[in-house]
C-alpha positions in Angstrom: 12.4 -8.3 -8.0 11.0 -6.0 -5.4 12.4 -2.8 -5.0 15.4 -3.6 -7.0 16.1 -7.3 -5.0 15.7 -10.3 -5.4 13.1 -11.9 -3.8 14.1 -15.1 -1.5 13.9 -16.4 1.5 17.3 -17.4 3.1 18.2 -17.8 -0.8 15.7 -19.5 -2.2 13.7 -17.8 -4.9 9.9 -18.2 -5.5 11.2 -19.6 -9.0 11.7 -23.4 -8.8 15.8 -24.2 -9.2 16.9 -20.7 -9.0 18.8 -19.8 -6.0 21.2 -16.8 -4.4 24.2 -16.8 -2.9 26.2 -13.8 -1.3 23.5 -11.0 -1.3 24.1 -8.3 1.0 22.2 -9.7 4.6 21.2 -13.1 3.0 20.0 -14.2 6.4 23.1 -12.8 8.5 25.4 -9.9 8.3 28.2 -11.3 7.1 26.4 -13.3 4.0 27.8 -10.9 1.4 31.1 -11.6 2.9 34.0 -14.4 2.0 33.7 -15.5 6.2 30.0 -15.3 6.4 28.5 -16.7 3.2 29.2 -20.3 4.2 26.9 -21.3 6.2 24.4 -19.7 3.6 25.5 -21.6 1.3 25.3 -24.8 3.8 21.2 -23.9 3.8 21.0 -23.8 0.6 23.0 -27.3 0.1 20.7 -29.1 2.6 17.7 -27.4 0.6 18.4 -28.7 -2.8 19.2 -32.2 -1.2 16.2 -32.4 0.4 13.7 -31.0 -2.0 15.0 -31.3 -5.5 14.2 -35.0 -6.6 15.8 -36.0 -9.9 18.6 -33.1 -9.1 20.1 -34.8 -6.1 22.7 -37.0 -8.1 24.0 -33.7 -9.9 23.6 -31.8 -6.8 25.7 -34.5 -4.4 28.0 -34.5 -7.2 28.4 -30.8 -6.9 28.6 -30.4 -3.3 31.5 -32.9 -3.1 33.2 -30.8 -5.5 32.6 -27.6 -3.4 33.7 -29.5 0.0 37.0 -30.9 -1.4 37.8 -27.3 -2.8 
């Protein structure tokens, strides 16, 4: 935490598997909001596919699940 945040780029912590979602200006004004945090949340999905290995099958899994709520 650095001054009382957490740190991250675009939602992705220094911490390997930890992630935010829905902080106060994310990356864009509206990522705290319900209209804005998608496409957050998008970047982070296309993140985690891309760079997290053996977590793909659980993360496709749960990105299906997200998409089809």
């Amino acid at each position: 935490m650095k001054n009382g945040k957490p740190v991250h780029e675009r939602g992705i912590s220094p911490v390997k598997g930890l992630f935010f979602i829905g902080l106060p200006w994310q990356y864009q004004r509206g990522s705290a909001l319900i209209c804005g945090v998608g496409k957050d949340a998008e970047f982070l999905i296309e993140h985690i596919k891309t760079n997290s290995g053996s977590f793909k099958k659980i993360a496709n899994a749960s990105i299906v699940s997200l998409i089809s709520n």
